[in-house]
Phi, psi and omega in degrees: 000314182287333206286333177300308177260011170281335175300314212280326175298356177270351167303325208253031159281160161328122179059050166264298215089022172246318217282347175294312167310353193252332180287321191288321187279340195271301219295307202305329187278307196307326209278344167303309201272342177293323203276311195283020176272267173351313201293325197265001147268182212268021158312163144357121198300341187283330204270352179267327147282328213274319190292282223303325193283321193280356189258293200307355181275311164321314173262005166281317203288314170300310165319325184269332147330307183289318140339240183324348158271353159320283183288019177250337164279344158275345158308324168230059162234315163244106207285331174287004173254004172294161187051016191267151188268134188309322200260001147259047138289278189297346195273325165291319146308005193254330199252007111352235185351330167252022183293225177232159196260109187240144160241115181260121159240119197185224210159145156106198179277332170315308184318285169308327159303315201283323171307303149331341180246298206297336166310001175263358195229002194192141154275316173279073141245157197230107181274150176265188204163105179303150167244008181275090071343119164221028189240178174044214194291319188306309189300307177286005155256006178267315173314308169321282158226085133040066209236140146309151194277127193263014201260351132333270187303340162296302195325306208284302170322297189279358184282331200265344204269155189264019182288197171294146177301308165327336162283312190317298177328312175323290164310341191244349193296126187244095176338137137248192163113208138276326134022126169305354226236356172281122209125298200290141180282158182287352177246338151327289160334294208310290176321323180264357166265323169297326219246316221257333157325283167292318143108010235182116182264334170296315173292319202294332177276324181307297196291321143309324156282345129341292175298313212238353185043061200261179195271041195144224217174156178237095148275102180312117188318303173241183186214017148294171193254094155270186182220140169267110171255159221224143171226143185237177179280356184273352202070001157273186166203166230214158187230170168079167174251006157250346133320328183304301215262017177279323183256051156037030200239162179286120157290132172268288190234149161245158140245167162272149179247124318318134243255163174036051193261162210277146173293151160265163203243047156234352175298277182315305181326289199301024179217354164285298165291359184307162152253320160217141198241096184253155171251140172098166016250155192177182183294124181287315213256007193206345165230319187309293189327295161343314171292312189282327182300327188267099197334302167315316148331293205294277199315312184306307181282302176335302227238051210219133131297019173272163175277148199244135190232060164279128205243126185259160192285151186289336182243154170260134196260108180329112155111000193218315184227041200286149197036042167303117173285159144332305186291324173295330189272344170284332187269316177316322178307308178280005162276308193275008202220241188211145166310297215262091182249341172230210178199301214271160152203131176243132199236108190311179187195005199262155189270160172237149197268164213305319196313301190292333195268351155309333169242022154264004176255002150337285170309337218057047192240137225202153161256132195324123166296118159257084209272077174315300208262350102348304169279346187281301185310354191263016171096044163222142176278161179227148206239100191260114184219127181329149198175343186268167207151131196302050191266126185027060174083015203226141177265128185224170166268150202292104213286313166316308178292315188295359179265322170303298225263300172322293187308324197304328210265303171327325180329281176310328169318000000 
């Protein structure tokens, strides 16, 4: 009994910001029970307005006590919602929560693009998130302490997330200089001391979105420590996935090392439970592909009755998908996966000005042929929709539209 009210008495500490509103809320109830004592008697008409002023001032002043006590608890459970009016608060969580249960699988910044616009239209969203990363800041905290490469899963963490812009920021922020700490992001960091805490990358991740308030889940597809190998049409083969598109060569096949390594079963679950399941957009051979290699994915997503969605890339990517058609990145999903691995495939059709593609062509980088009726024969629909976009010389996809164009296809179900 005392542990109650001694519980109950921290409300009322100093610089919480409740108790004036609890004051405010009580004095709205008294001025109710003074004015309705009165109101139904044969007094005098003035003194029965004076009562009739006094109920309705009671219940203004109460509706606003309650108000404001409101926003002082969403101030701090949700702080990226400060100053937003309470009732387009709960009206943007109600209508969140009832979006459609989407599953994104891939990796890399396509991923994290397409999160970013569907999060404005859904909470149930779920990214599957590749872990063969071996390059850059991941490959030298996965070499270091022996941590899965976190930096899929930060891009996606933060694409989903509802903090302050200023945490997001935080999170992508990246050390220069010389510094042992140079290259690596500050949410690279975060993820791999949170991992080394917990003893655990899955819990590590769980706490971080937490942390990021986000609008949906990250899953890592597996929670083996794999490796990506490259097979070229020449017979060689090549190890790691930032090694695949440096030795500029034709792919035949890639896998994972260890062969068959096991799905996590909040992955399956969420693709089980889908309404839409999209791949892409990303890198075909070092992020999409990965994922579909774990066997459990591939059958899950195959055998699924949600609608299926590969959205392809607008550019072919040097050392990895050169002179690729639609129809070349659809028979590779389904070389490396299963025929119903999709229904749909969306293929930008919107123009890029001459200037940008001059200096992807630089690179050898090119925009993806769209052998429409060639890719229609392997038995998929192909979907043509304006979807590009220009960002600081670099071509991506537009995360509003490609979200608009998804929700369309819900449509249809």
């Amino acid at each position: 009994m005392k542990s109650i009210v001694t519980g109950g008495l921290k409300w009322f500490y100093p610089g919480i910001g409740i108790k004036r509103w609890v004051g405010l809320s009580t004095f709205g109830v008294a001025l109710l029970i003074l004015g309705t004592a009165n109101l139904r008697s044969e007094e005098f008409w003035l003194i029965q307005f004076l009562d009739a002023l006094i109920v309705v001032s009671g219940i203004i002043i109460l509706i606003l006590g309650i108000k404001r006590m409101m926003r002082s608890f969403i101030a701090v459970f949700a702080p990226s919602s400060r100053g937003t009016e309470l009732i387009d608060i709960l009206y943007q969580k109600k209508q969140l929560s009832r979006g459609p249960r989407i599953v994104a699988v891939g990796g890399g910044t396509g991923l994290s693009v397409l999160l970013s616009g569907l999060k404005n239209y859904s909470s149930n969203i779920s990214a599957v998130v590749t872990v063969a990363d071996n390059g850059g800041s991941s490959g030298r905290l996965r070499q270091q302490f022996d941590v899965l490469p976190p930096g899929d899963i930060r891009n996606c963490l933060v694409a989903l997330a509802d903090a302050p812009a200023l945490m997001r920021d935080l999170f992508q922020f990246r050390f220069d200089g010389n510094s042992e700490f140079s290259g690596h992001s500050f949410g690279n960091l975060f993820l791999t001391v949170m991992t080394r805490l917990t003893g655990d990358f899955e819990k590590a991740i769980k706490e971080t979105s937490k942390v990021l308030a986000l609008r949906g889940q990250v899953i890592p597809s597996t929670l083996e420590d794999v490796t990506l190998v490259a097979h070229f049409n020449d017979g060689s083969t090549v190890i790691g996935e930032d090694q695949i598109p440096r030795a500029r060569k034709a792919i035949d096949t890639v896998n994972l090392t260890p062969e068959q390594p096991p799905a996590t079963q909040d992955a399956l679950k969420a693709i089980r439970e889908a309404q839409v399941i999209i791949l892409g957009p990303g890198s075909l051979y070092t992020s999409i592909i990965p994922n579909l290699l774990i066997k459990e994915i591939t059958k899950e997503i195959a055998e699924s009755e949600a609608l299926k969605v590969y959205v392809c890339n607008v550019m072919t990517q040097s050392g990895e998908t050169d002179g690729y058609s639609v129809s070349d990145h659809i028979k590779a999903l389904v070389k490396h996966s299963h025929a119903h691995i999709l229904d749909y495939c969306l293929v930008n059709n919107g123009e890029v000005p001459q200037e940008i593609l001059g200096r992807y062509s630089k690179d050898k980088s090119v925009l993806v042929t769209n052998d429409r009726r060639k890719a229609e024969g392997l038995g998929y629909r192909v979907v043509e929709e304006d979807f590009s976009m220009v960002v600081d010389g670099v071509i991506r996809h537009d995360p509003e539209k490609l979200a608009k164009i998804i929700l369309s296809f819900i449509d249809e179900i």
